[in-house]
RODO-2510 file (C-alpha; in nm, 4 decimals, decimal comma):
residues 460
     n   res          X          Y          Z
     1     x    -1,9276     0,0720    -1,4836
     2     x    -2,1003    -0,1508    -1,2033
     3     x    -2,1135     0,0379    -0,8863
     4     x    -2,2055     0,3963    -0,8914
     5     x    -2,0935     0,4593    -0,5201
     6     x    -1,8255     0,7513    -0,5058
     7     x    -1,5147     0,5704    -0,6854
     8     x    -1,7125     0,4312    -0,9227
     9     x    -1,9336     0,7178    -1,0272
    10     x    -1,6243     0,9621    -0,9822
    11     x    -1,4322     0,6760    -1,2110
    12     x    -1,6858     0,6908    -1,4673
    13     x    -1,7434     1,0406    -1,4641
    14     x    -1,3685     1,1067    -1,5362
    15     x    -1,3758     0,8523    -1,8343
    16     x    -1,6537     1,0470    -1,9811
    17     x    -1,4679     1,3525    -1,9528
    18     x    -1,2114     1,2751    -2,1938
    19     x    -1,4967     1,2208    -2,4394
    20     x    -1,5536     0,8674    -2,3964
    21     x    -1,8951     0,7288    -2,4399
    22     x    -1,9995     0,5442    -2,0964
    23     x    -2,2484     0,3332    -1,9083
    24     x    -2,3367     0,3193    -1,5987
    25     x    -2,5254     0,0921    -1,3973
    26     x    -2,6328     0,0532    -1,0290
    27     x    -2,9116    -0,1352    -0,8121
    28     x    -2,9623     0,1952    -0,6329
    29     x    -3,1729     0,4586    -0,8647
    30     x    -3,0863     0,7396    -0,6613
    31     x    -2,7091     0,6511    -0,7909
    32     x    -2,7767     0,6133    -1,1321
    33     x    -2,9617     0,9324    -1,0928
    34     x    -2,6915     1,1318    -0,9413
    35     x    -2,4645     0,9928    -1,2099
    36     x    -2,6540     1,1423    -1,4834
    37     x    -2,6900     1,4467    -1,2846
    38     x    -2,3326     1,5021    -1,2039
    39     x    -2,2418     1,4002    -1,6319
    40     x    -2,4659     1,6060    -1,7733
    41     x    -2,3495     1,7376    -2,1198
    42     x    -2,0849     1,4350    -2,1310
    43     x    -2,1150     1,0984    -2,3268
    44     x    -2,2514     0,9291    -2,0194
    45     x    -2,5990     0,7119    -1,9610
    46     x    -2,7078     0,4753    -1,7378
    47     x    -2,8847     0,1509    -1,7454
    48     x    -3,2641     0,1118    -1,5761
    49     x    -3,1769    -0,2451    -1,5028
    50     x    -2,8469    -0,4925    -1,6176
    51     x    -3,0325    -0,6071    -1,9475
    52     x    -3,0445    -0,2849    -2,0255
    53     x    -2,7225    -0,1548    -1,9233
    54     x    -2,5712    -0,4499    -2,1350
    55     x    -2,7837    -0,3759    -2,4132
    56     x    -2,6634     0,0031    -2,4654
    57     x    -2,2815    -0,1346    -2,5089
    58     x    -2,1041    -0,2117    -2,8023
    59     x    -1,9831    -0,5641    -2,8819
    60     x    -1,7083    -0,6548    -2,7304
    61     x    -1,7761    -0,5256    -2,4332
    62     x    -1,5382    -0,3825    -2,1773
    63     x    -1,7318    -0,3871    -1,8262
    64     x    -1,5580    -0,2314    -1,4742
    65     x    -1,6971    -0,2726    -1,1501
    66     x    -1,6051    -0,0828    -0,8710
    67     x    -1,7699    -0,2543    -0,5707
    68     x    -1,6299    -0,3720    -0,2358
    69     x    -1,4091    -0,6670    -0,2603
    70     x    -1,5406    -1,0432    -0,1463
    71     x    -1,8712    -1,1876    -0,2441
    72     x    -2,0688    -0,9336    -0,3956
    73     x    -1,7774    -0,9553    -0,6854
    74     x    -1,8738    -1,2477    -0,7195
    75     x    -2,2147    -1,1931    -0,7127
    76     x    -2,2143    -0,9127    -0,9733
    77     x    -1,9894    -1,1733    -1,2075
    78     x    -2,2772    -1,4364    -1,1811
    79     x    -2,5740    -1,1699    -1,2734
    80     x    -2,3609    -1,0839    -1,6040
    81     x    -2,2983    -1,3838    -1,7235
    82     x    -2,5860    -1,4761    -1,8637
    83     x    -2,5865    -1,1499    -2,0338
    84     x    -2,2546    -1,1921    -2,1791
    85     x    -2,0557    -1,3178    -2,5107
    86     x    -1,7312    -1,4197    -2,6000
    87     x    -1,4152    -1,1901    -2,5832
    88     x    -1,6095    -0,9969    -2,3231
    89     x    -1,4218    -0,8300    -2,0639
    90     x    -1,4902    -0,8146    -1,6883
    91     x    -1,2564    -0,5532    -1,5394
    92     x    -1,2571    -0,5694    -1,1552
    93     x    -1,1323    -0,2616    -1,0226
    94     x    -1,1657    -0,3283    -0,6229
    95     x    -0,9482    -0,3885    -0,3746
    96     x    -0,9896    -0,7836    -0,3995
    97     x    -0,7163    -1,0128    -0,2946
    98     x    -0,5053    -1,1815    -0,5809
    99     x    -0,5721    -1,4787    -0,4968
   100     x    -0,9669    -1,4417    -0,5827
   101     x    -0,8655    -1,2504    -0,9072
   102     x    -0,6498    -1,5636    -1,0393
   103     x    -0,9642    -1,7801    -0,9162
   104     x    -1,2090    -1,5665    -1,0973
   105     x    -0,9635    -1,5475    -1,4077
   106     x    -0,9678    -1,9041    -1,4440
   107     x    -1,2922    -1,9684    -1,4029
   108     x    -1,4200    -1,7471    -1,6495
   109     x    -1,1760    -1,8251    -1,9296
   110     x    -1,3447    -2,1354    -1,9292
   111     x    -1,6551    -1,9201    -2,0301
   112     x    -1,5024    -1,6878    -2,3021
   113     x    -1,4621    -1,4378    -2,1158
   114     x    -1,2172    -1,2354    -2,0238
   115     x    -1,0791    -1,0968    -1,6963
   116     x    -0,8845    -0,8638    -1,5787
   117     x    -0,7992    -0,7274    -1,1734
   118     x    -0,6761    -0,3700    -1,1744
   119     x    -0,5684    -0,2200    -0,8347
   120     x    -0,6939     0,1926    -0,8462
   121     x    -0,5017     0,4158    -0,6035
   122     x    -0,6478     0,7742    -0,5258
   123     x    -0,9721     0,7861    -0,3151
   124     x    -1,2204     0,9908    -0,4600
   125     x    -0,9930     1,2547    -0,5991
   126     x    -0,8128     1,0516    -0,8019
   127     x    -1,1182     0,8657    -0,9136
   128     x    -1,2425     1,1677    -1,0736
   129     x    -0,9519     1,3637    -1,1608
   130     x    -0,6544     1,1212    -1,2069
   131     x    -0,5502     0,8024    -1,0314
   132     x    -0,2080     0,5430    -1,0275
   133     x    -0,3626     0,2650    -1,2068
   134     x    -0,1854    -0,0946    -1,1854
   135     x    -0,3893    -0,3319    -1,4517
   136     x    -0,3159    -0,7035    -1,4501
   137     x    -0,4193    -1,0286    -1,6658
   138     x    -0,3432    -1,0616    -2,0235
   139     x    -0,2245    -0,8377    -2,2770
   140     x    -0,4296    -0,8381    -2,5268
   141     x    -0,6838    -0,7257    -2,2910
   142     x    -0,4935    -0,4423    -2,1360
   143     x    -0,4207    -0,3402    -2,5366
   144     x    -0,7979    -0,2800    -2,5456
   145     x    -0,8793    -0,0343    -2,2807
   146     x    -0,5033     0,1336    -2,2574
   147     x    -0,5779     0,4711    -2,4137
   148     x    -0,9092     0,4724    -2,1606
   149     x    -0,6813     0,4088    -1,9011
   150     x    -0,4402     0,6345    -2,0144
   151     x    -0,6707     0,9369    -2,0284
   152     x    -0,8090     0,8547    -1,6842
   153     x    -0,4813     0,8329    -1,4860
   154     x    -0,2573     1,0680    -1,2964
   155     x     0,0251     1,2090    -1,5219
   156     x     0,3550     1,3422    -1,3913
   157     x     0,5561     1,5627    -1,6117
   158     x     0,3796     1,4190    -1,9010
   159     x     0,3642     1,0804    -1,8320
   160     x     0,0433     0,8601    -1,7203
   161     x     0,0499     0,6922    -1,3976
   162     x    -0,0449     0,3594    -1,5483
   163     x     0,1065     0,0660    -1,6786
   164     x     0,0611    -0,2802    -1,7535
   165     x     0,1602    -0,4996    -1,4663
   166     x     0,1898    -0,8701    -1,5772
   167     x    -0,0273    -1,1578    -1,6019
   168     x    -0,2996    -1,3215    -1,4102
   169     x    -0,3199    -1,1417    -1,0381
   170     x    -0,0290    -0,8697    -1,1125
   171     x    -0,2450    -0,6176    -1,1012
   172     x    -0,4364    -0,6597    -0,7769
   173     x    -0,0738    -0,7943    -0,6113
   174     x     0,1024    -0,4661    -0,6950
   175     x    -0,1974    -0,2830    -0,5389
   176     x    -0,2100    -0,5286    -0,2345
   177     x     0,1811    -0,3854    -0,1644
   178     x     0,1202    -0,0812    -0,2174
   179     x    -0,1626    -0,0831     0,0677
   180     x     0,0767    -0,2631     0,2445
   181     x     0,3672     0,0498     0,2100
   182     x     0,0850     0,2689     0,2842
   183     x    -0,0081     0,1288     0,6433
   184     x     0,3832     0,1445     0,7147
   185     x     0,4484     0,4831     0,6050
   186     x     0,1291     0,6249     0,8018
   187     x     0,2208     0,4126     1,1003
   188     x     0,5532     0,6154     1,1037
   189     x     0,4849     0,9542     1,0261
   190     x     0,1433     0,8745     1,3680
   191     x     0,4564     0,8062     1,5617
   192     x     0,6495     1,1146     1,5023
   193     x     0,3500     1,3003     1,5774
   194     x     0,3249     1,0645     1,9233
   195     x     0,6705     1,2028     2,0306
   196     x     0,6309     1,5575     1,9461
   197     x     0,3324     1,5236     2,1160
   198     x     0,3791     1,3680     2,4253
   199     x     0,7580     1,4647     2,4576
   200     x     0,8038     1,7883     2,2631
   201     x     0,5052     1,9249     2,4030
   202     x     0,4187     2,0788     2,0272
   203     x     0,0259     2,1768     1,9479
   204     x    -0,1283     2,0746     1,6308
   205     x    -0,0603     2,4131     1,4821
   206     x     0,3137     2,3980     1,5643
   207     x     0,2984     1,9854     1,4649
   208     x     0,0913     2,0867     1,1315
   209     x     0,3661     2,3543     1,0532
   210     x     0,6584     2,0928     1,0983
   211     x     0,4732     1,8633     0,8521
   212     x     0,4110     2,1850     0,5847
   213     x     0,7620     2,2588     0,6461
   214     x     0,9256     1,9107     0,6015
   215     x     0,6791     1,8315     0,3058
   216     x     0,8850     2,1630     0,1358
   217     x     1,1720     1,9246     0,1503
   218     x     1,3135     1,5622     0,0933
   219     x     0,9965     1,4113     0,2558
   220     x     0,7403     1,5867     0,0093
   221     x     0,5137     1,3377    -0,0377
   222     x     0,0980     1,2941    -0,0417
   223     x     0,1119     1,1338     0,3150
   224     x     0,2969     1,4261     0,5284
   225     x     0,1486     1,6464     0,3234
   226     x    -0,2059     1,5554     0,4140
   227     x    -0,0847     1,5428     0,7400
   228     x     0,0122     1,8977     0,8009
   229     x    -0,3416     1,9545     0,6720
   230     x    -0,5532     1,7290     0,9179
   231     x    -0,3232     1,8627     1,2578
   232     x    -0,4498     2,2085     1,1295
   233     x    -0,8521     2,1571     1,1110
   234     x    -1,0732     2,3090     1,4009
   235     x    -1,3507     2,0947     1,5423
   236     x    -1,6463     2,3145     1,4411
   237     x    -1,8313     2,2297     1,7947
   238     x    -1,5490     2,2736     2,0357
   239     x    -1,2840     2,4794     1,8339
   240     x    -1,0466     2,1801     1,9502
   241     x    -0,7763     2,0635     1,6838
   242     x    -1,0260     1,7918     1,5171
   243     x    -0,7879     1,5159     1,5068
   244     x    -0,8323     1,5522     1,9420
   245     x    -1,1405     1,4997     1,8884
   246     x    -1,1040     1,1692     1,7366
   247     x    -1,1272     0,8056     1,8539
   248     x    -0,7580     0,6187     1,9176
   249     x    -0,8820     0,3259     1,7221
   250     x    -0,7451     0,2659     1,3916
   251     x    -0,9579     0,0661     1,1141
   252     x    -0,8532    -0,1528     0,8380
   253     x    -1,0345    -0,3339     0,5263
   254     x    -0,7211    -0,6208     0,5300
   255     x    -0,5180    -0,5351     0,2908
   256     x    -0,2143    -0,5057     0,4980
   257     x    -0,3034    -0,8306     0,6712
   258     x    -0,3139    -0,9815     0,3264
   259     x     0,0908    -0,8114     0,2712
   260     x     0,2223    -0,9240     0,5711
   261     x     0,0552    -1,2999     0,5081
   262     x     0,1874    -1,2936     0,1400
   263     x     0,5407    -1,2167     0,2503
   264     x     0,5437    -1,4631     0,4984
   265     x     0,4595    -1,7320     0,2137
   266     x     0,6916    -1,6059     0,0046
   267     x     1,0054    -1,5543     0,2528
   268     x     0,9956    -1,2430     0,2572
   269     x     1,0565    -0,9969     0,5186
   270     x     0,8655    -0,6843     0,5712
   271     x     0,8532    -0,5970     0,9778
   272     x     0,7461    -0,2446     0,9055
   273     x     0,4152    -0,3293     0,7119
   274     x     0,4298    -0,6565     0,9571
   275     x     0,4616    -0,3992     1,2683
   276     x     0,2034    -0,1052     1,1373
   277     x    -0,0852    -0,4022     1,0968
   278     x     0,0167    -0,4747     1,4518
   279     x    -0,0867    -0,1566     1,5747
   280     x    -0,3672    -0,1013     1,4172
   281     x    -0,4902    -0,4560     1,5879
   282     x    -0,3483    -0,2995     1,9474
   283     x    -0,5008     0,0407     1,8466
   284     x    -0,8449    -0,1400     1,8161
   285     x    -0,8320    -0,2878     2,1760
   286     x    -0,9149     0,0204     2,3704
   287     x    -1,0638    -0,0958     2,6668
   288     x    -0,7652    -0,3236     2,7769
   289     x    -0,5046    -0,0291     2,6778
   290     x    -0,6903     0,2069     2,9887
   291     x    -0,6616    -0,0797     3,2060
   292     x    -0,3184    -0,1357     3,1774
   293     x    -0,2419     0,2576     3,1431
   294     x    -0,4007     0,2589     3,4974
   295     x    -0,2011    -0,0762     3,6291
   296     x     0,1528     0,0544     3,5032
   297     x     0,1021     0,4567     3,5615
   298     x     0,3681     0,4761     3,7466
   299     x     0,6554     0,6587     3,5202
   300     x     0,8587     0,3290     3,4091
   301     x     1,1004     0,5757     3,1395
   302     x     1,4233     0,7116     3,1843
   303     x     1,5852     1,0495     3,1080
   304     x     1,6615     1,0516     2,7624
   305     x     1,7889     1,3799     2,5615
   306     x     1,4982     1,4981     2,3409
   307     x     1,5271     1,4607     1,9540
   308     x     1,5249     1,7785     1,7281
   309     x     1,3221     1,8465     1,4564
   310     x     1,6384     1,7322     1,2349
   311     x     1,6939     1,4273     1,3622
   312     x     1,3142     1,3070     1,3284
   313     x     1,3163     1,4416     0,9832
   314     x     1,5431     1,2633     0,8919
   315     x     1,4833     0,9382     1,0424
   316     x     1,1498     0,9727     0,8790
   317     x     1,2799     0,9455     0,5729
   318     x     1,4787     0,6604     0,6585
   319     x     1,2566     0,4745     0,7494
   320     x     1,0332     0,5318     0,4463
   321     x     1,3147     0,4320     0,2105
   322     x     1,3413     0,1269     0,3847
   323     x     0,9766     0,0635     0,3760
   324     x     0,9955     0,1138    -0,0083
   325     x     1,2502    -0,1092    -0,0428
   326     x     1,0627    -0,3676     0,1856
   327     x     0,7623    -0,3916    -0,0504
   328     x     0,9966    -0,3724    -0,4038
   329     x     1,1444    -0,6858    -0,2511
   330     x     0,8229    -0,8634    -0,2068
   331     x     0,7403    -0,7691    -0,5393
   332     x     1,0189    -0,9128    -0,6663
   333     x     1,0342    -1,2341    -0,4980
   334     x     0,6658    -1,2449    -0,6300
   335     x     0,7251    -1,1658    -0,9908
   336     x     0,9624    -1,4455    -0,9627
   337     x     0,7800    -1,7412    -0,7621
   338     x     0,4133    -1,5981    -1,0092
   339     x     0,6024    -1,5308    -1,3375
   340     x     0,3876    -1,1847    -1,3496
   341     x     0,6955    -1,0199    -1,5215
   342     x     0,6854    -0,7148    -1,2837
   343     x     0,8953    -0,3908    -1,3867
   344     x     0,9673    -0,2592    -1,0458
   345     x     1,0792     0,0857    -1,2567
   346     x     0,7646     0,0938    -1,4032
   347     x     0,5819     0,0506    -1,0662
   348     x     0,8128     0,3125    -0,9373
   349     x     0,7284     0,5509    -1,2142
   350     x     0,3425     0,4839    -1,1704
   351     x     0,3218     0,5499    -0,7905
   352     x     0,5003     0,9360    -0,8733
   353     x     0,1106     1,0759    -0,8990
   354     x    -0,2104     1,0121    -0,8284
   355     x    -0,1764     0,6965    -0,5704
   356     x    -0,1704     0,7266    -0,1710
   357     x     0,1817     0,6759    -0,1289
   358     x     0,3388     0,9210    -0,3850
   359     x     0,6387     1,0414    -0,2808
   360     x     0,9386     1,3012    -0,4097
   361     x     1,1587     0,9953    -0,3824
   362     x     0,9834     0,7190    -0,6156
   363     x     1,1652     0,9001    -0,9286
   364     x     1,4528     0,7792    -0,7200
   365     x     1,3493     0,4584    -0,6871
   366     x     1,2294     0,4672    -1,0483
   367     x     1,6021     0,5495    -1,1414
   368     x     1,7413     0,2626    -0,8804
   369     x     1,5762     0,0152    -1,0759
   370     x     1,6103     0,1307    -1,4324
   371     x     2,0002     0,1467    -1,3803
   372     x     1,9595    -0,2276    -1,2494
   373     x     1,6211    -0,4025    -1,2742
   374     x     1,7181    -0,6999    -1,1142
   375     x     1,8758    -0,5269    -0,7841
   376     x     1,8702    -0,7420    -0,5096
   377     x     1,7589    -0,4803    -0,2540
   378     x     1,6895    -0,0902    -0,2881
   379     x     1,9067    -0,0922    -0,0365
   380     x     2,1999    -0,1606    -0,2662
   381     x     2,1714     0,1427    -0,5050
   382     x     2,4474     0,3873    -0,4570
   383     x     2,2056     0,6987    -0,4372
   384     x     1,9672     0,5797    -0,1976
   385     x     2,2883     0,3713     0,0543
   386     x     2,4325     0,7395     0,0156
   387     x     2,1710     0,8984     0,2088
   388     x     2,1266     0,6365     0,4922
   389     x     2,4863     0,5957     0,5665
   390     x     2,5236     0,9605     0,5849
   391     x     2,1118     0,9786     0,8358
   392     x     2,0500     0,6646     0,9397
   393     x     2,2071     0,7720     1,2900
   394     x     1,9308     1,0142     1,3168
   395     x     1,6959     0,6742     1,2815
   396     x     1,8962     0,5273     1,5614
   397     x     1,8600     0,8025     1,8025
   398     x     1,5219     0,8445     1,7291
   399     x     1,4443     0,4780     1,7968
   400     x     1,6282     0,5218     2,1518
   401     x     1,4808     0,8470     2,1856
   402     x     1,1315     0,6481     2,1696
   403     x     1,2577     0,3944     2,4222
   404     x     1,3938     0,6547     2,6562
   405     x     1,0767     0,8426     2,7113
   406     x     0,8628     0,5128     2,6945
   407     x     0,6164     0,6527     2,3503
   408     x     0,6030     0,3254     2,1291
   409     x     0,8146     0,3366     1,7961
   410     x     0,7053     0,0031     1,6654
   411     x     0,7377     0,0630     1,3337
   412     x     1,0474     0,2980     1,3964
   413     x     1,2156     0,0099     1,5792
   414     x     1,0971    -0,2466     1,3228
   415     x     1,2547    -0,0336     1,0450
   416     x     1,6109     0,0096     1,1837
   417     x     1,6142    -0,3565     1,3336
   418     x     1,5320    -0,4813     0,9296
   419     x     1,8363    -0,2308     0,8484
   420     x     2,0768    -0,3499     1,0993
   421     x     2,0032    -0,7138     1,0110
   422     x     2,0340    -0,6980     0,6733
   423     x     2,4102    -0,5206     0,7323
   424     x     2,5169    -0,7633     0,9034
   425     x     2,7562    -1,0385     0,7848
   426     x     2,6690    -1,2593     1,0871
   427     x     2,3683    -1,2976     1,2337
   428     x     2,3272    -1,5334     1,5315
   429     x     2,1017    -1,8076     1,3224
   430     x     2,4058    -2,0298     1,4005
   431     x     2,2895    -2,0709     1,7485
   432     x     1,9291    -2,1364     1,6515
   433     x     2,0341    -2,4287     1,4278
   434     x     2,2462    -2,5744     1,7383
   435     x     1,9343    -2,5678     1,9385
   436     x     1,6783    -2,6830     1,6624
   437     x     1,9585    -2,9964     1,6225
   438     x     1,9571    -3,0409     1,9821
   439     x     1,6078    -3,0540     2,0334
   440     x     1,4568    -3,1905     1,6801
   441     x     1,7913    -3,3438     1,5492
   442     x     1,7282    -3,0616     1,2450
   443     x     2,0800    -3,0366     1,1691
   444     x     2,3114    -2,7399     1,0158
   445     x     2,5413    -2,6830     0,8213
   446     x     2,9175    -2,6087     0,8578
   447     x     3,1537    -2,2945     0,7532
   448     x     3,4898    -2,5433     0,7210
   449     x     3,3718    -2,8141     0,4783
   450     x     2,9917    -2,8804     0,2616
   451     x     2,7727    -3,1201     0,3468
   452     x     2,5081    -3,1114     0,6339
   453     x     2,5808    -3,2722     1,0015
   454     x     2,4003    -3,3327     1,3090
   455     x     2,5144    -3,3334     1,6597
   456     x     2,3958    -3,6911     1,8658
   457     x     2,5810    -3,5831     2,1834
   458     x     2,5199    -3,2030     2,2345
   459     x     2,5695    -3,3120     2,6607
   460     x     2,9152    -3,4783     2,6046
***
């Protein structure tokens, strides 16, 4: 392992663990020190420098890195080489974008040696004590360090949270998405805590038990659960709920970004990911947001009947489903246009432990897509229309709800227009191809007869 901050010593430290002898290496001594500190009594050592870290590793030799994503990857890849033989392995376990993973694949196969992007979902607690792991490149390569993965990962009910993804970037794509599912869902649940906030009037200890009471039910998942844990916590200088206590700025390292810009080259639609990077970018621009708070203060909202408890449950789950199905639809259309051979059960059945955006309902979606892998839309299976015909009215009143009292519901509203779009049998493109013909002579097609026409005389 290359990069002995907390993933990767927690990583390493968890192979080790299950008995596997291990190597660590970092330019910091105080890390390698800590490593050996924290492993002591398990098959783990450390290199002094890289020619000695590659030295104490047996031909052929499987090397992870866990650094941050961008140049220094590359950086670390050009101080091994010259270190390194054929049918070596270079495992970068980062958040890097796939497009840099199929760049660094090729380049190095050119070498002899091998390369493989795996995207690691967990933080620090699943580093050490189980992540969802999503491995890409060739087989042959993922044949070699399965059973190390294996040991490593999450399991649920048995079963590691790992599997092999697909060629080239599969790996580091699947990850990518799931980031991307992850800023939607968080954007949604911040929102229902805006409204019961600001409209409900509820304090973090009533908000936290909501969270603890809804994670009991259909919603159990890692996010709300973690969420009924932060509304709890006590500032330890003020006695304040912490999360008060806590800048309105939201960061991101671009991995949503890099979602929302993949779907767009693809043709792909996902608003809620689309609409959650969106606020994080508005969230960031703090200064302007008090100015116009002060230039609009006067109450613009309406009266609106408040939303109960129910209702937001539910539309809370709503919209998660259909941010799931949003990002298994991008991974298909990707599988498809990048021939990575993605099993969007297996993905399912993967993200069930370990990873960010664990949920009670990915065995759903696991089951959606093992009764039909090539489903169109999640939207489609019986189980999961079921449910939102019978509470996707609560989503609807909870977007108006928003509206009413003026509390932003961007990702709300994003979710339940991507709904009502795709149910529609008409949409009002028709008129947009009029205009593009009028304007750019574009042309359109016709529903009487095939062929495609354009309109000269739009004015006679």
């Amino acid at each position: 392992m290359i990069g002995l901050g907390t993933m990767g010593r927690n990583f390493l430290l968890n192979i080790a663990e299950h008995g596997i002898q291990s190597v660590g290496y970092d330019l910091d001594a105080g890390k390698r020190e800590l490593l050996l500190k924290e492993g002591a009594g398990m098959p783990v050592d450390v290199g002094s420098d890289l020619a000695d870290f590659i030295a104490k590793l047996e031909s052929p030799r499987n090397i992870m890195m866990l650094v941050p994503a961008g140049p220094i990857v590359d950086s670390v890849i050009a101080d091994l080489l010259p270190h390194l033989e054929d049918d070596d392995l270079i495992i970068d376990g980062g958040n890097s974008h796939f497009t840099d993973t199929d760049r660094r694949e090729a380049d190095l196969v050119t070498k002899g040696v091998g390369f493989m992007g795996i995207g690691v979902s967990g933080g620090e607690e699943g580093a050490r004590h189980g992540a969802s792991i999503m491995p890409g490149g060739q087989r042959d390569f993922y044949d070699r360090i399965e059973t190390t993965l294996q040991a490593v990962s999450a399991k649920v009910n048995g079963e590691p949270c790992v599997a092999y993804m697909g060629a080239g970037s599969a790996g580091h794509f699947v990850k990518m998405v799931h980031n991307g599912i992850e800023y939607g869902l968080m954007q949604i649940i911040s929102e229902a805590y805006d409204y019961m906030k600001r409209v409900l009037k509820l304090t973090e200890d009533q908000m936290s038990e909501t969270y603890a009471k809804w994670n009991e039910g259909e919603l159990s998942s890692f996010l709300v659960e973690i969420t009924a844990t932060v509304l709890r916590k006590k500032d330890a200088g003020s006695d304040k709920p912490l999360v008060e206590m806590i800048l309105d700025t939201a960061g991101q390292k671009g991995t949503g970004k890099w979602t929302s810009q993949a779907a767009m080259d693809l043709g792909t639609p996902v608003p809620t990911i689309d609409s959650a990077v969106s606020m994080r970018q508005i969230s960031s621009q703090k200064s302007l947001r008090v100015g116009l708070s002060n230039k609009f203060s006067t109450d613009l909202t309406t009266h609106h009947t408040t939303l109960s408890s129910t209702d937001l449950e539910s539309a809370l789950l709503c919209a998660f489903l259909i941010t799931y199905s949003q990002g298994m639809s991008l991974l298909a259309q990707a599988s498809n246009e990048k021939a990575y051979g993605l099993n969007l059960a297996e993905i399912a059945k993967i993200w069930r432990g370990g990873c960010i955006i664990r949920s009670a309902w990915l065995e759903e979606i696991r089951r959606a897509y093992s009764r039909d892998a090539a489903l169109p839309s999640l939207l489609l299976d019986e189980k999961i229309a079921g449910f939102l015909i019978e509470h996707s009215i609560a989503l609807r009143k909870t977007v108006s709800a928003f509206t009413g009292h003026g509390v932003p519901s961007m990702c709300f509203s994003s979710t339940l227009a991507y709904f009502d779009a795709f149910r529609a049998e008409r949409l009002p493109a028709n008129l947009i191809q009029a205009q593009r013909d009028y304007f750019g002579a574009h042309t359109y097609q016709r529903i009487d007869k095939e062929g495609t026409f354009h309109t000269p005389d739009w004015e006679k």
